[in-house]
C-alpha positions in Angstrom: 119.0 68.6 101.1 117.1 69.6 97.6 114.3 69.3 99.5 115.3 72.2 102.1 116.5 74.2 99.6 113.1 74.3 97.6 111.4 75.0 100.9 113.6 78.1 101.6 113.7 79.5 98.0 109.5 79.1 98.8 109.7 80.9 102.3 111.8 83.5 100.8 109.4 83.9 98.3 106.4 84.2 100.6 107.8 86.8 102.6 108.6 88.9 99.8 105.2 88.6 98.0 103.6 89.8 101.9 105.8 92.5 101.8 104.8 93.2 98.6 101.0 93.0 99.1 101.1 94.4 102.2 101.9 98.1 100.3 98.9 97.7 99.3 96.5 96.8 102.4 95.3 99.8 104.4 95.7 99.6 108.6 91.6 99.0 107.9 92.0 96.0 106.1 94.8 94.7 108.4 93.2 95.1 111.3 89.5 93.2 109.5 91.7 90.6 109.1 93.1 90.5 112.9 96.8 91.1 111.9 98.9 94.6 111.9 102.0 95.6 109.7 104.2 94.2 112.0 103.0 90.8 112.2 101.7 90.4 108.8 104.6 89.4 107.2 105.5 86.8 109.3 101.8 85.1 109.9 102.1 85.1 106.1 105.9 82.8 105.8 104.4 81.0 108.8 101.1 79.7 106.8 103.0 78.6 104.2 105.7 77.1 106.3 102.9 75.2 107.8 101.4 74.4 104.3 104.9 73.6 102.8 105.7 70.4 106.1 102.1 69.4 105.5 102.4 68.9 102.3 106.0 68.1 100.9 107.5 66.5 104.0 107.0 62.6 102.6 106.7 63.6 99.0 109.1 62.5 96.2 111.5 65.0 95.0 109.2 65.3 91.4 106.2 65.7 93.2 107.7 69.1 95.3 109.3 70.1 91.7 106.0 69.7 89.9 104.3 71.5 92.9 106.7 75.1 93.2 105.9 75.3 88.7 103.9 77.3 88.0 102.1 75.7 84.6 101.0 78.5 82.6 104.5 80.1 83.3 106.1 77.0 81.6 107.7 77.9 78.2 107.1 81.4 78.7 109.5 83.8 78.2 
């Protein structure tokens, strides 16, 4: 259950870093990469979606923790 939670608080973050970025990406640069504003988004949540069950699915709980902290961001603040 923790371990779907992590994964959706990571999606949802994902998608709103692509949305984010994608501000700043011309049609140009979309279309170099082979995507478009309408699928980049998505193709972005479903990387990491891909990366998250590749990586995490058989992991222990620690190991996901330690993986979504950032380091440097530790103590900051």
């Amino acid at each position: 259950m923790f371990k779907n939670m992590i994964r959706g608080i990571m999606l949802a973050q994902a998608a709103s870093a692509a949305r984010r970025t994608l501000r700043y990406l011309s049609d140009r640069d979309l279309d170099d990469m082979g995507l478009s504003r309408s699928t980049f988004v998505e193709g972005v949540v479903e990387s990491v979606k891909a990366d998250i069950d590749a990586n995490i699915a058989d992991q222990p709980m620690s190991k996901v923790i330690r993986s979504a902290i950032n380091p440097n961001l530790i103590g900051a603040g």
